[in-house]
N, C-alpha and C positions, 0 to 999 in steps of 0.2 A: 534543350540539353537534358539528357538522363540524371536522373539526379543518384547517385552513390548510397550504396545501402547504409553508409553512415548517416549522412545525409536525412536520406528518410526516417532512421531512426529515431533521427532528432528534431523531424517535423512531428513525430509523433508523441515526443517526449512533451515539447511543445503545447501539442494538441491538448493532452493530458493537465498539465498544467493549467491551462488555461480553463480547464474544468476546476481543477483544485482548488485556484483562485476564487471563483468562482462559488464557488459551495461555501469557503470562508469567508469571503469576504462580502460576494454577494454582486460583485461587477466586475468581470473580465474583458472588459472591451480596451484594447487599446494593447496587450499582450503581445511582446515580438522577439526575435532572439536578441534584436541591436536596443531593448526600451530597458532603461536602469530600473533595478526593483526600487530603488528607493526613493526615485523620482515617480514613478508609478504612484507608489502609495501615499507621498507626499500631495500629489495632487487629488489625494481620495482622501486626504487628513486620518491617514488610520497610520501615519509614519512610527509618529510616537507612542503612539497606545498598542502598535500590535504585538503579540506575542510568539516569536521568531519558536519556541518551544513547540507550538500549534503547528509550524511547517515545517520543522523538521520530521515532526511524528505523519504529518500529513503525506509528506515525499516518501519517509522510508515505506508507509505504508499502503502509499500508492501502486509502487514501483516494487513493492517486495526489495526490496537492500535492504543494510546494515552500512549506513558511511561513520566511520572513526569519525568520534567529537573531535581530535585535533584538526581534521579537516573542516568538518564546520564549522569552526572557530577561524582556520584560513579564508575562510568564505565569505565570512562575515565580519573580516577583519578586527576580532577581539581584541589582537596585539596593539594595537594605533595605538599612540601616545595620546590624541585628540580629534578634535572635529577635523583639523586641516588638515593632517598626517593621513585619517581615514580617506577624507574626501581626496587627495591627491594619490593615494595607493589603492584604499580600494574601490572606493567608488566608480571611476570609470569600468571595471571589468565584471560591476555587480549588476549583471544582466540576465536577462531570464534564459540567453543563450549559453551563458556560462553555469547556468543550474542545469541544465538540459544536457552540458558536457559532463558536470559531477555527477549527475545522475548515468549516464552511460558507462562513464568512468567505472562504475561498480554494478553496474547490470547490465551489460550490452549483451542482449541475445544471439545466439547462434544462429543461424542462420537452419531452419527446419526442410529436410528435403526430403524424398521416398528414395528410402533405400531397395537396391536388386535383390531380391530374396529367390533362387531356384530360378533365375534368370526373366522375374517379375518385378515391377517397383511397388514396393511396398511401402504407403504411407505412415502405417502404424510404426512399423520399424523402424522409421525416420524421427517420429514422432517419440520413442523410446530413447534413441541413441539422446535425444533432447535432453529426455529425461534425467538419462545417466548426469551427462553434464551438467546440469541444476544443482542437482542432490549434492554432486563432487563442491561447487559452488558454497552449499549452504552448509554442508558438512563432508569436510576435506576426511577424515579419517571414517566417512560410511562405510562398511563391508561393499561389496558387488552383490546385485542383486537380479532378480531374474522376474519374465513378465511376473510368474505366479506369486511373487514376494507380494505380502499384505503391506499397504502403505506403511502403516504405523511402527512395524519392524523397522526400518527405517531412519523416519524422520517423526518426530513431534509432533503437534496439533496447530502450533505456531510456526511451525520450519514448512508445515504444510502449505496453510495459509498462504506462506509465499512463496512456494515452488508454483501452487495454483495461479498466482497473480504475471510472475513471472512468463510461465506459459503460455498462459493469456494473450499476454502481450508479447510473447515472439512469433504466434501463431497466427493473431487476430480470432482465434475459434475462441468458442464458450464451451466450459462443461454444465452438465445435469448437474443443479444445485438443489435440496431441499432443508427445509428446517424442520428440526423435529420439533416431538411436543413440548421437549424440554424446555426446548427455545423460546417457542410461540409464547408458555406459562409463564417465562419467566419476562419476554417483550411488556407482557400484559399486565404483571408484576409489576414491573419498572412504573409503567403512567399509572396504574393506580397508586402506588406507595408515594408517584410526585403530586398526586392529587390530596391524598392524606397528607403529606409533609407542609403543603402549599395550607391547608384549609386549619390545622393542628396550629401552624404557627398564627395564624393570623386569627384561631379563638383564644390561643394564649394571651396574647398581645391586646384582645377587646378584653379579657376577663380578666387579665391582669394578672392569671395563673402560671409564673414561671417555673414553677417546677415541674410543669409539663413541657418544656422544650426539647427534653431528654430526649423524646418519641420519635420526633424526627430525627434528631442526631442518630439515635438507635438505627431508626430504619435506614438513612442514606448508606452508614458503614456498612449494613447486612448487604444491602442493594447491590454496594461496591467489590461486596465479596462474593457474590453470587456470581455478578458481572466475568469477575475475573477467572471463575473455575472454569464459565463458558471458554473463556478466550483459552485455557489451556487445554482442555479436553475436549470443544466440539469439533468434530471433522468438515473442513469449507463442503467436501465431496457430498452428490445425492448417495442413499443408499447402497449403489447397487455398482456404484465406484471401490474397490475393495482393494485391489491392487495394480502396481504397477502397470502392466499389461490391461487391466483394465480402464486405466487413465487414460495410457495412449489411443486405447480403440475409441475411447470415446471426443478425445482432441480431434483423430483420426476424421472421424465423420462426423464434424462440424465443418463450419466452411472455412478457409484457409490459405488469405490473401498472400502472406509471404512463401508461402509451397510454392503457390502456381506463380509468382513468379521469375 
């Protein structure tokens, strides 16, 4: 039986996850829509010590969303009165199927198809109209905009991010990504100042010199702030991604399992 574009939406949501998992925790095997998160992890003993903060940044981040904390707090059943309350309301529905549903719930992709342009289909334009709907999505009160509109008029550096992500994953295509030198400097930055931090605190601590532990502290807060300009100001797009129109040419002619079918 064919299985329902919801459906495969949510074998992919799935799929994903099971990567997420995965990366945090470091053993995804046994992941399903009907397997309880909390019996999962229970039997990986990471129940009590994990940090549900890590997944929530981990999902929105994956999936390009924004889900309201009062939902995740529904999710995770915050409200219980206790163990038996939780485990009787929400524990049965706390399943990796049911994160696959929150997740849809606030990101289900469009459906990407080639549009008739002068009586031709045209994927770019399919790929566009995508667009529009994202942008709408991520910011409801955007202006309209046209191929030639520069990304950043737009959206943000962060609102990018996950239009990128989003697209991504409605299309199955990739775009041209590059990092600049800023980046690369600042990558390179990051392991040596944890190398300093790492090497600083541990001759403090033989020499007995406390008043050198400042240096680290210093450096991690710079590090963090460096960190963070990245996140607001680099563009996910390579170079030569500039705008709109240029987004979708390049979605366009990647490959792009849900067009064709």
């Amino acid at each position: 039986m064919q299985l329902s574009r919801y459906d495969r939406l949510r074998e992919r949501v799935l799929q994903s996850l099971n990567e997420l998992f995965g990366a945090v925790v470091g053993d995804a095997r046994g992941i399903a829509a009907d397997v309880r998160i909390d019996h999962w992890m229970k039997q990986r003993r990471i129940w009590d010590a994990f940090d549900f903060v890590d997944l929530v940044f981990g999902v929105e981040s994956a999936f390009g969303v924004s889900i309201p904390q009062a939902e995740w707090d529904r999710f995770f059943g915050c409200d219980a009165a206790g163990p038996e309350e939780w485990e009787q309301n929400v524990g049965p529905p706390f399943t990796f199927g049911a994160l696959a549903d929150l997740v849809l719930a606030h990101s289900a992709p469009q459906e990407i198809r080639p549009l008739r342009v002068a009586g031709r289909e045209c994927l770019a334009a399919g790929v566009f109209r995508g667009i529009e709907q994202i942008v709408r999505q991520l910011r409801p009160d955007a202006a309209r905009f046209a191929p030639s509109t520069p990304l950043h008029e737009r959206l943000e550096c962060s609102e990018l991010r996950r239009l990128l992500v989003r697209l991504e994953w409605a299309t199955d295509a990739c775009t041209p990504r590059t990092r600049s030198r800023w980046s690369e400097w600042l990558d390179r930055w990051v392991v040596m100042s944890a190398v300093v931090t790492v090497g600083s605190t541990v001759c403090t601590i033989v020499m007995r010199q406390w008043q050198w532990l400042f240096l680290p502290l210093i450096d991690v807060f710079v590090v963090r702030g460096f960190l963070r300009a990245r996140e607001r100001t680099e563009s996910p797009f390579a170079s030569e991604i500039r705008t709109y129109g240029d987004l979708a040419r390049a979605m366009s002619h990647s490959s792009c399992n849900t067009c064709q079918r």
